[in-house]
C-alpha positions as CSV (number, residue, x, y, z in Angstrom):
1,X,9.4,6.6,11.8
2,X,8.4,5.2,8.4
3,X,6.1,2.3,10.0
4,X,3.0,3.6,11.8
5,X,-0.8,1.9,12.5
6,X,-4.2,4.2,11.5
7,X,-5.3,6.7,14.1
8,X,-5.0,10.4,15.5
9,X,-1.4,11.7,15.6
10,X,-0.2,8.4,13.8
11,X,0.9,9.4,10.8
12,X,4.1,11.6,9.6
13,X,3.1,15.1,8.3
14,X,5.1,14.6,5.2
15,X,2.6,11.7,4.0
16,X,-0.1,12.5,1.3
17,X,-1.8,9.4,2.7
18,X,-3.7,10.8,5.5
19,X,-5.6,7.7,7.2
20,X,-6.4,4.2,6.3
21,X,-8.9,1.6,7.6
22,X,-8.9,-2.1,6.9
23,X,-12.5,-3.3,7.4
24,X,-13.7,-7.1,7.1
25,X,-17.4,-7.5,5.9
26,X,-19.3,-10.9,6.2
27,X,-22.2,-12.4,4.2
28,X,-25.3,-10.5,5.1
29,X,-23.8,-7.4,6.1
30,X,-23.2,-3.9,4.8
31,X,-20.4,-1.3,5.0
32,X,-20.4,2.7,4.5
33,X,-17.5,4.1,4.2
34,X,-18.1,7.8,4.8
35,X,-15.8,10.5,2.9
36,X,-12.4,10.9,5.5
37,X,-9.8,12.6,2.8
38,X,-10.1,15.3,-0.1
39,X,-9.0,12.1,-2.0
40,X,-10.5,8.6,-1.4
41,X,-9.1,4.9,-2.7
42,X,-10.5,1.2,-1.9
43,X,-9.2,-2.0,-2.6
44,X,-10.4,-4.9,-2.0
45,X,-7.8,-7.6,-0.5
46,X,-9.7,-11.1,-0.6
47,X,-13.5,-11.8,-1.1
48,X,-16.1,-10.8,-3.4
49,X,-18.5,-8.1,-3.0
50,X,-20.8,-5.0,-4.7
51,X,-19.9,-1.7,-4.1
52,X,-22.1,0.8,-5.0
53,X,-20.4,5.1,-5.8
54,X,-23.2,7.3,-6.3
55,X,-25.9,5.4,-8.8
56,X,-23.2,3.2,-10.2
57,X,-22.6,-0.1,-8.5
58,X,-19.7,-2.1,-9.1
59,X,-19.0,-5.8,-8.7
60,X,-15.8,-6.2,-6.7
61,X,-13.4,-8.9,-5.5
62,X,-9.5,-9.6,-4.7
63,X,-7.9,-7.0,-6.4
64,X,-10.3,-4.6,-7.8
65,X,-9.6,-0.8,-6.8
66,X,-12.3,2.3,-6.8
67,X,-11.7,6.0,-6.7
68,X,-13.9,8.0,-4.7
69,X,-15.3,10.9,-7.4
70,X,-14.7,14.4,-5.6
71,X,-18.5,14.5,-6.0
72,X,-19.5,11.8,-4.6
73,X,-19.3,11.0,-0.5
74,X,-19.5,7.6,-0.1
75,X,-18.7,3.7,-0.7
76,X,-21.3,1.5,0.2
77,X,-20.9,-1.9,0.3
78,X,-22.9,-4.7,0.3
79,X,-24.0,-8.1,-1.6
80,X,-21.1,-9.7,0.6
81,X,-21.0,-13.4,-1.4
82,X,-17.4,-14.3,0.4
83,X,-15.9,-12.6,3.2
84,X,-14.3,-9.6,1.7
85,X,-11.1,-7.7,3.5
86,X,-11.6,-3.9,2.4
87,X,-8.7,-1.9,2.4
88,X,-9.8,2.2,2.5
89,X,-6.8,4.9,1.8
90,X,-7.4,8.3,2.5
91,X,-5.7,11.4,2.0
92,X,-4.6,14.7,-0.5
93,X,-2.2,13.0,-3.1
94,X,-2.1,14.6,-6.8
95,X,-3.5,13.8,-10.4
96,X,-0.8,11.9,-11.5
97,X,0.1,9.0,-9.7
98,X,2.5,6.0,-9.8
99,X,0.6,2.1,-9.4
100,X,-1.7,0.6,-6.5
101,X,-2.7,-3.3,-6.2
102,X,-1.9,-6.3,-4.3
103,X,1.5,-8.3,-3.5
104,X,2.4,-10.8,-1.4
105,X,5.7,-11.6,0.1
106,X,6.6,-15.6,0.9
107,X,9.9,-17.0,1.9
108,X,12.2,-19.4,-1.1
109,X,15.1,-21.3,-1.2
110,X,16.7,-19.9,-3.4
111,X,16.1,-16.0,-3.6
112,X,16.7,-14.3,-7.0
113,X,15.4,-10.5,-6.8
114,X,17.6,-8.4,-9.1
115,X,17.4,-5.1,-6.8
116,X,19.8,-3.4,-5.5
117,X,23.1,-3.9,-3.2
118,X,21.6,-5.1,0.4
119,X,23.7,-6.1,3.7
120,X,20.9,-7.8,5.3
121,X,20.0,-11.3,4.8
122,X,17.5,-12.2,1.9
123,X,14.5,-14.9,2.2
124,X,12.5,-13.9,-0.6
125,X,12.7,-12.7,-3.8
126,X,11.5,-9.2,-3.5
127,X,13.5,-6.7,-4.4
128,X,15.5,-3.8,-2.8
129,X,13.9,-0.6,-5.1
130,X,13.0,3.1,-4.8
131,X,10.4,5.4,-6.8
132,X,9.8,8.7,-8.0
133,X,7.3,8.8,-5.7
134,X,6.2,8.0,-1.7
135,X,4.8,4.5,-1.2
136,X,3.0,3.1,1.2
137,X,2.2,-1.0,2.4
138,X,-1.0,-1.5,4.2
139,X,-0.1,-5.2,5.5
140,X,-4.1,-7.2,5.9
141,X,-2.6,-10.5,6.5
142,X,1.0,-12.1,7.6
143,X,4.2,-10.9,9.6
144,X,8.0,-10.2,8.4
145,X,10.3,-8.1,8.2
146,X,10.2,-5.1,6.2
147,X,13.3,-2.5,5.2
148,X,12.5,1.2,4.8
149,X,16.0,4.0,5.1
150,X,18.4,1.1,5.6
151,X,16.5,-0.1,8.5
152,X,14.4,-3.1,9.7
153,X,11.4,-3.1,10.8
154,X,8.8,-5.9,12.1
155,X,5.4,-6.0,10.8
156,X,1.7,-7.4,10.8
157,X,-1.8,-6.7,10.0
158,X,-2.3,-3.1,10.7
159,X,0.5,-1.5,9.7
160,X,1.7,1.1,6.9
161,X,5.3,1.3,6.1
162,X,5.1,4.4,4.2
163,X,8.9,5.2,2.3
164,X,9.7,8.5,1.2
165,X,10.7,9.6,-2.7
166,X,14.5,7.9,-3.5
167,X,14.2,5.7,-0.5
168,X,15.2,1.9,-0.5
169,X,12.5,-0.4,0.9
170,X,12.3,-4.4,0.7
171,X,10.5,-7.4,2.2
172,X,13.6,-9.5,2.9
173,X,12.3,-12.0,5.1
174,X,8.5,-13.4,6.5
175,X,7.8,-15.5,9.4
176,X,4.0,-15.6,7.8
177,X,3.2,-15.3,4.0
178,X,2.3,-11.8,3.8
179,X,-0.5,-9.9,1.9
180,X,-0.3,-6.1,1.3
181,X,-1.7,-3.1,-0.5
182,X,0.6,-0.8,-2.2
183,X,0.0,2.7,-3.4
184,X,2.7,4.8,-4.8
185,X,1.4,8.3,-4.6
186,X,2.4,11.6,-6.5
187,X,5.2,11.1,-9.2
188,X,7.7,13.6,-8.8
189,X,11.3,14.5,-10.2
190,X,11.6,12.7,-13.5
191,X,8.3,10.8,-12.9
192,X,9.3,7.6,-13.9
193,X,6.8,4.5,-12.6
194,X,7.3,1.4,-11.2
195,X,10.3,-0.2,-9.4
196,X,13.4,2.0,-10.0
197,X,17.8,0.5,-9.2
198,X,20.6,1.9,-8.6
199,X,22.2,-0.7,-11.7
200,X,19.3,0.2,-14.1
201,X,18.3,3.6,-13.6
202,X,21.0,5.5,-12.0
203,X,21.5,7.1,-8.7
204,X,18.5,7.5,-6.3
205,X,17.8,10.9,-4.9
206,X,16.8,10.5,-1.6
207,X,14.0,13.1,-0.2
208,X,15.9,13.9,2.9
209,X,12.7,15.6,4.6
210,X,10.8,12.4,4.5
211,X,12.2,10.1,6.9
């Protein structure tokens, strides 16, 4: 089961991503965020605040992403000048890793992607890919339809879809524009980053153990 929400039990052992939360903070108010993984990631998906790591403080808005040092415990957050959606990833991935940002996903007349073969119908132009890597989509905003393994799967605010190395995922279709966080954990087998096809890049090797 590739789509799962945070909590105990929730999510797959095979994941490197252990826990996530997704955290709105107003004007006026202040947010720790207290050390859950041996690893530690937080984006921020719309607003503008300061975050402060240790005796560094940062300023942060749509977009930005901080890594937790190891020797440091906490993300504070604060200054709040525009409602900020936080986005916290947690969890025992490796050195080198593949990307981690923003997307969003919206619906066109006329979709033109450039991934892979599909046999489901298309709405947008996001495109059928795999990695040398797991990835994960935190969704913070929207609902669609999301394909991990050849299947489909419904999805909203609150939910991972976390695809395993060699995988085929896609956002084919959205009844909502959809906003997301993607991370693309520990490269493995040749390594390569980014959005990997069939057409360009040669077969994908499906990790049969991560399903």
């Amino acid at each position: 089961m590739p789509v799962f929400r945070s909590g105990a039990g929730q999510v797959p052992a095979w994941c490197e991503l252990r826990t996530f939360d997704i955290v709105t903070v107003r004007p006026g108010e202040t947010y720790t965020y207290e050390r859950a993984g041996a690893k530690e990631k937080l984006i921020i998906g719309r607003g503008a605040c300061r975050v402060r790591i240790g005796s560094a403080e940062h300023e942060a808005e749509d977009g930005a992403i901080l890594d937790l040092p190891v020797a440091e415990d906490v993300f504070v957050v604060s200054d709040v000048t525009e409602a900020a959606t936080l986005i916290r990833m947690a969890g025992n991935w490796g050195e080198e890793v593949g990307g981690s940002g923003l997307f969003g996903v919206s619906e066109v007349a006329d979709p033109k992607d450039g991934g892979d073969l599909i046999h489901y119908v298309k709405r947008t132009n996001f495109d059928a890919h795999f990695h040398d890597c797991d990835e994960y989509w935190i969704v913070f905003e929207g609902h669609g339809v999301a394909v991990s393994e050849g299947k489909l799967y419904e999805v909203g605010p609150g939910d991972c879809v976390a695809t395993g190395m060699g995988h085929h995922h896609d956002f084919p279709s959205v009844t909502e524009p959809v906003r997301a966080v993607f991370f693309e954990t520990t490269l493995e087998g040749l390594k390569r980053r980014g959005h990997l096809w069939e057409h360009t890049h040669g077969p994908a090797e499906p990790r049969a153990d991560r399903l």
